[in-house]
C-alpha positions as CSV (number, residue, x, y, z in Angstrom):
1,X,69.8,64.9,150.6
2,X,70.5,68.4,151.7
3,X,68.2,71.2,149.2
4,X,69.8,73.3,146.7
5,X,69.8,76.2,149.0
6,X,72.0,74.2,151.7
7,X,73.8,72.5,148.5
8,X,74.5,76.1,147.2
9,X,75.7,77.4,150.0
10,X,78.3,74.5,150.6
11,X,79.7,75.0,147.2
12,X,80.2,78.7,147.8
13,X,82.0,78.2,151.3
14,X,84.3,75.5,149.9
15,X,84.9,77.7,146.7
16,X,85.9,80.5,149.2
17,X,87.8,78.7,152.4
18,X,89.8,76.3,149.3
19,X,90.2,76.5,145.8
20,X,90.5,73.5,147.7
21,X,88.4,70.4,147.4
22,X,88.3,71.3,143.8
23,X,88.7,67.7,141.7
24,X,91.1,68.7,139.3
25,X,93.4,72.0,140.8
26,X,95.4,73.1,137.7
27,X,96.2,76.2,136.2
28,X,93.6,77.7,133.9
29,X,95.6,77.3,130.7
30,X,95.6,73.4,130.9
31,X,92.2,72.7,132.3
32,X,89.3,71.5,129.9
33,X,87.4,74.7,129.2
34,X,83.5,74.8,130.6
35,X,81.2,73.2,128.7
36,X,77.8,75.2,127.4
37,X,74.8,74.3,130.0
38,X,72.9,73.7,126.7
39,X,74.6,70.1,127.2
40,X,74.1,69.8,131.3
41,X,70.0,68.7,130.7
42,X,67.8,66.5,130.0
43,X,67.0,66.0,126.0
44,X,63.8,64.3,125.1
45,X,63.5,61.2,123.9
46,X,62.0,61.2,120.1
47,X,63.1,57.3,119.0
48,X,59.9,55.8,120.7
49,X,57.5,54.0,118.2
50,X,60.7,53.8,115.7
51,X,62.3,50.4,115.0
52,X,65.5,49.8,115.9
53,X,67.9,50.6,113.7
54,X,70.1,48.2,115.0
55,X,69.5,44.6,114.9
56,X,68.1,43.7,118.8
57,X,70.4,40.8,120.9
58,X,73.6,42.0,119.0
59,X,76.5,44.5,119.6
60,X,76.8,46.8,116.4
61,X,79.7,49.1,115.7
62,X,78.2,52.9,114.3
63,X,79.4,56.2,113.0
64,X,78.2,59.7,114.1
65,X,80.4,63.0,113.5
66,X,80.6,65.4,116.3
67,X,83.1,68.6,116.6
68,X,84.0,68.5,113.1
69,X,85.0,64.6,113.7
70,X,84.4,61.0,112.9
71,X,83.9,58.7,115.9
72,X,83.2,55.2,117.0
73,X,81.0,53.4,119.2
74,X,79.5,49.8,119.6
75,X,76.0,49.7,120.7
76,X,73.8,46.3,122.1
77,X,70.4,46.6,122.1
78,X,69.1,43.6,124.7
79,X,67.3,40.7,122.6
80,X,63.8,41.4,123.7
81,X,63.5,45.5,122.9
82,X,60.1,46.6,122.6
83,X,60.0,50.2,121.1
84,X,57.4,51.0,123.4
85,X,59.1,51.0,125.7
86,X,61.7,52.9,127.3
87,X,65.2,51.2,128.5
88,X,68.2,52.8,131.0
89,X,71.2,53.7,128.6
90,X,74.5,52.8,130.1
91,X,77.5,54.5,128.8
92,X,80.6,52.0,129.3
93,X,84.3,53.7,128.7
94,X,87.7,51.9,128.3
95,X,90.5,52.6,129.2
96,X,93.7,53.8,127.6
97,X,95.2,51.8,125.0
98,X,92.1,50.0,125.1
99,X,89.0,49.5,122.3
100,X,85.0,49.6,122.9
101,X,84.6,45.8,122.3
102,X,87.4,45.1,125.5
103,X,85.2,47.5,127.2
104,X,82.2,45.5,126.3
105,X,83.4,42.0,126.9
106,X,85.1,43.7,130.0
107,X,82.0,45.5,132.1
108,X,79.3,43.1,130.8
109,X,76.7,45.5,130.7
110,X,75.4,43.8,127.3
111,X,73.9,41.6,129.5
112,X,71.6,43.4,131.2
113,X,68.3,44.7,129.7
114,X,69.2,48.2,129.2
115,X,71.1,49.8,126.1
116,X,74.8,49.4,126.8
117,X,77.1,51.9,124.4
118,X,80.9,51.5,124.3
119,X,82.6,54.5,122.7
120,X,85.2,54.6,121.7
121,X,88.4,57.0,122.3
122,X,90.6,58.8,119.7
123,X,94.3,58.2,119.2
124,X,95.9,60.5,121.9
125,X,100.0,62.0,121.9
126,X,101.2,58.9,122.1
127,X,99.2,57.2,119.4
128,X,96.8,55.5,121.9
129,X,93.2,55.9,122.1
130,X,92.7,58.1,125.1
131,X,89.5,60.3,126.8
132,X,89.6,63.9,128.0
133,X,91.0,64.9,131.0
134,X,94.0,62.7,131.0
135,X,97.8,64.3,130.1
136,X,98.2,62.1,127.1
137,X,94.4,62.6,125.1
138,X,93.8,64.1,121.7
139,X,92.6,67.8,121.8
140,X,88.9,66.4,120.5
141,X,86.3,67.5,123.0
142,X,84.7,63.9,124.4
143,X,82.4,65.6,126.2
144,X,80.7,67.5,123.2
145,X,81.1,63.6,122.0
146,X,79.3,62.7,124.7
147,X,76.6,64.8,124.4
148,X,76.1,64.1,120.5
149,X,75.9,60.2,121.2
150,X,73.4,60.7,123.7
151,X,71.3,63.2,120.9
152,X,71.6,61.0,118.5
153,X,71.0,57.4,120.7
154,X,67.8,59.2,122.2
155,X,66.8,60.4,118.3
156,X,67.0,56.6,117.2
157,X,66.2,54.2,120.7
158,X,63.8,54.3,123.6
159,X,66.0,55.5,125.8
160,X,65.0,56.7,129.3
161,X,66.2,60.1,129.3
162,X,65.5,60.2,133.3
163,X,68.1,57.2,133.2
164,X,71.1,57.4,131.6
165,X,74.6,56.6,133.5
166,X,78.3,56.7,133.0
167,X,80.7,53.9,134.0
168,X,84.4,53.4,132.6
169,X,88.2,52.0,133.8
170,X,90.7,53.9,134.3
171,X,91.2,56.8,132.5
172,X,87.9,55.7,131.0
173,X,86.7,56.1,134.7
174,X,88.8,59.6,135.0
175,X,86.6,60.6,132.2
176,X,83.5,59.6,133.7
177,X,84.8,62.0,136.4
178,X,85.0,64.3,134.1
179,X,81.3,64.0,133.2
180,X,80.2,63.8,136.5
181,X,81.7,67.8,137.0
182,X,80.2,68.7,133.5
183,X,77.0,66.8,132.3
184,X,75.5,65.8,136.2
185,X,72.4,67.2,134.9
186,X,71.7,65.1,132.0
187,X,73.4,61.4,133.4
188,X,71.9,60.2,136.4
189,X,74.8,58.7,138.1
190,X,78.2,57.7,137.5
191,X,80.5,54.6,138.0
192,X,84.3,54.8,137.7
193,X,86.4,52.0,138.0
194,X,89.8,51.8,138.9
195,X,89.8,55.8,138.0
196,X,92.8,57.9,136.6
197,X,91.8,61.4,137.8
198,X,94.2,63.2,136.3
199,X,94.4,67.3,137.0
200,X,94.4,67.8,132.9
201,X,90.3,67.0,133.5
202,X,89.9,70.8,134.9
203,X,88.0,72.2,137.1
204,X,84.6,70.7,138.9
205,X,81.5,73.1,139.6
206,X,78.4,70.4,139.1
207,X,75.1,72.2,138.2
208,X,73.8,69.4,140.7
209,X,74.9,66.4,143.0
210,X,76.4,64.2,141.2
211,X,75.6,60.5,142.3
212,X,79.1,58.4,142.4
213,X,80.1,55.0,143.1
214,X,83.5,54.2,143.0
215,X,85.7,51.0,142.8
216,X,89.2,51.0,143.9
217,X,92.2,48.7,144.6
218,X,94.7,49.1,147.2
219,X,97.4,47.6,145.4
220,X,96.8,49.2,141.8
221,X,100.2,49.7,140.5
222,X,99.0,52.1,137.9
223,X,96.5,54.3,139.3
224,X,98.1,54.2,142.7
225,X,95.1,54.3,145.7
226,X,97.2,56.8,147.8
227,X,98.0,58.8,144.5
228,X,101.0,59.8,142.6
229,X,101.7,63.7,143.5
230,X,104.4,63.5,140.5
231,X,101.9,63.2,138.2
232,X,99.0,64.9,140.3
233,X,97.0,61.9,140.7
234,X,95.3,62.5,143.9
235,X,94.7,59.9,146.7
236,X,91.1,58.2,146.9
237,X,90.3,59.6,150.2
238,X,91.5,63.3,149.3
239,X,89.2,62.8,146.2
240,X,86.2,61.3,148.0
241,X,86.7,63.6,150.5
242,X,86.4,66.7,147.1
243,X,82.7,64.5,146.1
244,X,81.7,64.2,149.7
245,X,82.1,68.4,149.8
246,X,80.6,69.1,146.3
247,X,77.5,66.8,146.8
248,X,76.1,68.1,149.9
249,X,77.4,65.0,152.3
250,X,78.3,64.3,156.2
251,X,82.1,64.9,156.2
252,X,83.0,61.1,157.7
253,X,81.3,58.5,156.1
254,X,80.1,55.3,157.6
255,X,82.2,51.9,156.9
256,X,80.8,48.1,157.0
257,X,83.0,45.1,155.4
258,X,80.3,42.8,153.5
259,X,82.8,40.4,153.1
260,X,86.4,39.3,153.3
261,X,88.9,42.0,152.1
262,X,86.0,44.4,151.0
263,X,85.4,47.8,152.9
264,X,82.1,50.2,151.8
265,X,82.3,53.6,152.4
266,X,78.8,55.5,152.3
267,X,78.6,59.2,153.1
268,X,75.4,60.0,154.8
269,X,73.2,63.1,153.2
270,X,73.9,62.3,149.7
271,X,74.6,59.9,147.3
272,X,78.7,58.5,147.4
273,X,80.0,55.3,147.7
274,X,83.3,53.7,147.6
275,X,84.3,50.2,147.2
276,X,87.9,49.6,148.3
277,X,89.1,46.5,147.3
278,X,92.3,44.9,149.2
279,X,95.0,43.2,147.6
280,X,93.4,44.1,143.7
281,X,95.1,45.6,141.2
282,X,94.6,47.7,138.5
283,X,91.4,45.8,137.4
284,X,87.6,45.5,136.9
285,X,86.5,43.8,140.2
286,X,85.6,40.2,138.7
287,X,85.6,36.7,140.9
288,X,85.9,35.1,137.4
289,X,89.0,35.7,135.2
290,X,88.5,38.3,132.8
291,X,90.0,40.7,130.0
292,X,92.2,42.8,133.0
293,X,93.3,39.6,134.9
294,X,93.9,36.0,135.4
295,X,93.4,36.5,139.0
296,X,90.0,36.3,140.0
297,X,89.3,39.3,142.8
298,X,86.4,38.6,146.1
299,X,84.2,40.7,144.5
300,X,82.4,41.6,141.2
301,X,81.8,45.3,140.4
302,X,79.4,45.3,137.7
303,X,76.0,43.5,139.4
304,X,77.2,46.7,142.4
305,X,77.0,48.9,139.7
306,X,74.0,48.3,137.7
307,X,72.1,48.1,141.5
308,X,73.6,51.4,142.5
309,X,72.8,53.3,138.6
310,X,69.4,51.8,138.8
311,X,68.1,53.1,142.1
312,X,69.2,56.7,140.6
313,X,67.3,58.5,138.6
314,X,67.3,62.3,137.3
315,X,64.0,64.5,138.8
C-alpha cells in the first residue's frame, strides 16, 4: 500500500485533473454535509470486564437516542462471550423497505463469533425505512447514528475497536459507501452488497484508504451493474474505478474466475475487490435459498466477506 505522502498526493491530483472520480458528484446543496473528524477515530473500548448486558447466543432488539432521536437496532452477542475478551463488531445494514431482523436472517453474520448489530433505518419520504445517501431517506443523520451505536456498543461489549466493519444491501450497502467516505478511520473495512450509490450520499474525501469489497450482479434489475444515469446511479466499473483512485491503487486491476460464472477483480497497491456475479440479480449472493430469492446463486457472499473484514484491521 502506497504511504500517505504518495496517498496524499493522488487525492490532490484527482481533486485537481476531476472533480472527477468523486463517488457521489452532486451539487453542494443536496450532498450530506461533512461530518466532524471527532467521529473519523478510533474510540476506546471501556465495556471489558462488564457483563453483558444482553443475554449471550441471542439476538436482542435495543434503544439508544442519537441527534435528538429514538432508534432501533438488534444486537447478537455469540453464545460463548467471554468479557475478557475482545470480539470484531460487524455492522450489518438492510436495505430499503426492509427491517434489521431480514437483515439478520439475510447476512448470517449471527453466526459467526463476533458481535453482529443490525440497525435499523427510519421511515424515509415515502414511508419506508431508508439510510442516508439515498433520494428517498429521512433527513436524520445515520452517520451521527452510526457513530453513537458504535459509542455506546464499545461503552457496554468487548468490542475490538481495531476491528469494527460495515456490510449492508442495497441502499443499506449505498450507506456503507457512505461510511466508507466519512468514518474510514474508525471501521476497518467495508462490504456492500448489491450497492445503491446514489449521488444524494455527497461527496467522498476519506481521511484514509478505505478497505472495500464489493458484490455485484450483472443482471440486478434494481441497482442496474452498468448504472442508471436517470437517476445518477453510476456503473460498477466507473465506481471502482473512483475507490481504485481514492485508495492509492494500480489503475487496472487483475481478474481470475474461481469458478463458474464468478469473476474477482483485485486492484494491486491497496485494498479493493469486486465480486461480479453473472446472471444474479438483485440479491445477497447465497447457493441456498434465502430471504432475497428462491433462486439459489454459485456463490455465497457472506463466508467472502467475513474472510476479507477479518484480515483488515485499523493501525
Amino acid at each position: 500500500m502506497p504511504g500517505p505522502t504518495k496517498y496524499l498526493r493522488r487525492l490532490a491530483l484527482a481533486a485537481a485533473a476531476a472533480a472527477g472520480l468523486s463517488l457521489f458528484a452532486v451539487p453542494a446543496a443536496s450532498a450530506v454535509s461533512v461530518v466532524p473528524s471527532a467521529i473519523d477515530h478510533p474510540v476506546r473500548t471501556t465495556g471489558c470486564q462488564r457483563p453483558s448486558p444482553v443475554p449471550a447466543g441471542t439476538t436482542t432488539l435495543r434503544t439508544l437516542t442519537s441527534g435528538g432521536l429514538v432508534r432501533e437496532y438488534t444486537v447478537h452477542v455469540p453464545a460463548r462471550y467471554r468479557p475478557s475478551r475482545s470480539y470484531p463488531l460487524v455492522l450489518s445494514f438492510h436495505g430499503h423497505k426492509r427491517t434489521s431482523k431480514y437483515q439478520e436472517e439475510l447476512s448470517g453474520f449471527s453466526a459467526y463469533d463476533a458481535i453482529s448489530v443490525y440497525p435499523q433505518g427510519l421511515p424515509g419520504t415515502d414511508g419506508e425505512s431508508a439510510w442516508t445517501g439515498a433520494p428517498y431517506s429521512a433527513a436524520a443523520d445515520d452517520v451521527l447514528f452510526t457513530s453513537d451505536l458504535l459509542n455506546m456498543l464499545q461503552r457496554e461489549l468487548c468490542v475490538d475497536s481495531r476491528r469494527i466493519y460495515a456490510t449492508g444491501k442495497s441502499n443499506g450497502g449505498g450507506f456503507v459507501g457512505v461510511l466508507a467516505c466519512r468514518m474510514p478511520g474508525r471501521i476497518a473495512a467495508f462490504a456492500p452488497v448489491a450497492g445503491a450509490f446514489y449521488p444524494q450520499g455527497g461527496e467522498c474525501h476519506p481521511s484514509r484508504p478505505a478497505p472495500i469489497l464489493d458484490f455485484h450482479g450483472t443482471a440486478d434489475a434494481t441497482i442496474p451493474y452498468t448504472g442508471n444515469p436517470a437517476k445518477g446511479l453510476p456503473a460498477l466499473p466507473d465506481w471502482l474505478a473512483a475507490w481504485a483512485n481514492r485508495n492509492g491503487c494500480f489503475p487496472h486491476p487483475i481478474r481470475y474466475s474461481p469458478q463458474t460464472d464468478v469473476t474477482v477483480q483485485r486492484w494491486l497497491g491497496c485494498s479493493l475487490q469486486h465480486y461480479r456475479v453473472e446472471g444474479a440479480g438483485h440479491v445477497w449472493p447465497s447457493t441456498a435459498p434465502n430471504n432475497d430469492s428462491a433462486t439459489p446463486t454459485v456463490i455465497d457472499a457472506t463466508p467472502v466477506i467475513w474472510k476479507f473484514l477479518l484480515a483488515h484491521r485499523l493501525r
